[in-house]
N, C-alpha and C positions, 0 to 999 in steps of 0.2 A: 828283595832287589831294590836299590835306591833309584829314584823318578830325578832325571837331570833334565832342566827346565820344565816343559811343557810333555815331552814323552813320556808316556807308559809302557813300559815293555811285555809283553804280549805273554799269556802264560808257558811257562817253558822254556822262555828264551835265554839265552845263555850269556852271561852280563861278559861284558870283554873288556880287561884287566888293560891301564896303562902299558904294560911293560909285552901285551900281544901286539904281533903282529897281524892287518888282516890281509889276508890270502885274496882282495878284490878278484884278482882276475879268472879267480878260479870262480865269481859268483854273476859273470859278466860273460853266458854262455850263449852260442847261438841263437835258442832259442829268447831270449832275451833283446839278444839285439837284434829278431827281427818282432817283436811286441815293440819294442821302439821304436822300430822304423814305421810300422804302421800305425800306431796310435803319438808318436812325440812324446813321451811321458812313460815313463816306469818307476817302479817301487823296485830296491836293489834291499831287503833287509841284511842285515850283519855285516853292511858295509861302509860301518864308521865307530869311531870309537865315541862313548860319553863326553870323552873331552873337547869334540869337536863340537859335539850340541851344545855342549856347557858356551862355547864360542859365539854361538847363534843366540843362545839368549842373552850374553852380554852387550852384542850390537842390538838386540832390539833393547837392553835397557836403556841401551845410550842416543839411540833414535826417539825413543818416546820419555826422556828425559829433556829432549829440543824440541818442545813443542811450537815454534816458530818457523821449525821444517816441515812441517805436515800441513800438508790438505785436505779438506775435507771435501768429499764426493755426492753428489746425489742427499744431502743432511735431511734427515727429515724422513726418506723413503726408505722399502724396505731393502734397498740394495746400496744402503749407506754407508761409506767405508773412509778408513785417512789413507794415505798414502805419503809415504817417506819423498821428501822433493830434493832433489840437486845432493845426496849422500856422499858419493864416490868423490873423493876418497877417503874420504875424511870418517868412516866407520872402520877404525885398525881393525876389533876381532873379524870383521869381514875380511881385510885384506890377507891377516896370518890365518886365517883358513882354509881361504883359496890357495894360498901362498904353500903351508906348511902339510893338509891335507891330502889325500890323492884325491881329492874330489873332482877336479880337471882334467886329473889322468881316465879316470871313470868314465867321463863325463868323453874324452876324445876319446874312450877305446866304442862309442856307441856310435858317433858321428861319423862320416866321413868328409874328410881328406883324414880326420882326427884333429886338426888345429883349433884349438878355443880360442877365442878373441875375448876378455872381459869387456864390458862395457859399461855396465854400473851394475848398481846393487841397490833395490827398494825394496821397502817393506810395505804389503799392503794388509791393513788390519781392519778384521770386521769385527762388530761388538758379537758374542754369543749368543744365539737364539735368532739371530737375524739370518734367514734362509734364503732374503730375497738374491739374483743375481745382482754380480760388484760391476755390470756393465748397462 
């Protein structure tokens, strides 16, 4: 199974072909959305296609190809991180992702009223092996 960007896909897992459709809402079950409501944060696996990550790592090439956008956090310490400054809007693969993805639709069937508002998009990166916290 081919590794698109930075994911490994887990053993067994079942690689999903351009031309699938995925069934989100079928993977966005009660039980789920109340793990969300309680903790703000869930793991949704099988509910994105390769080509959407492929997406994620073309904005982070092009964010850390501008290195005049970045900041640097804490340098020096072990919760030393950059962070992507003033992006929106100007990182496309972010916008056709939000745009082209259901990620939003996801993302409101978990919220309520359901209405997403975008607001920007950062990228916040730590070097590897650095465990300190990024705050």
């Amino acid at each position: 199974m081919a590794t698109v960007g930075y994911y490994h896909p887990a053993p067994g897992e079942q690689q999903i072909t351009p031309d699938q459709e995925i069934n989100w809402q079928r993977l966005v079950t009660p039980e789920v959305r109340q793990r969300f409501s309680e903790d703000a944060v869930i793991l949704i696996k099988q509910a994105r296609h390769p080509e959407w990550l492929q997406l994620v790592e073309m904005a982070y090439q092009r964010v850390m190809l501008t290195p005049e956008t970045m900041a640097r956090y804490f340098r020096g310490k072990p919760g030393a991180f950059l962070a992507s400054v003033h992006k929106h809007p100007n990182v496309l693969e972010t916008r056709q992702l939000l745009i082209e993805s259901p990620i939003a639709d996801i993302i409101g069937s978990l919220v309520e009223p359901g209405n997403i508002w975008y607001f920007l998009d950062e990228f916040l990166i730590k070097e590897g092996g650095n465990c300190g916290p990024a705050s």
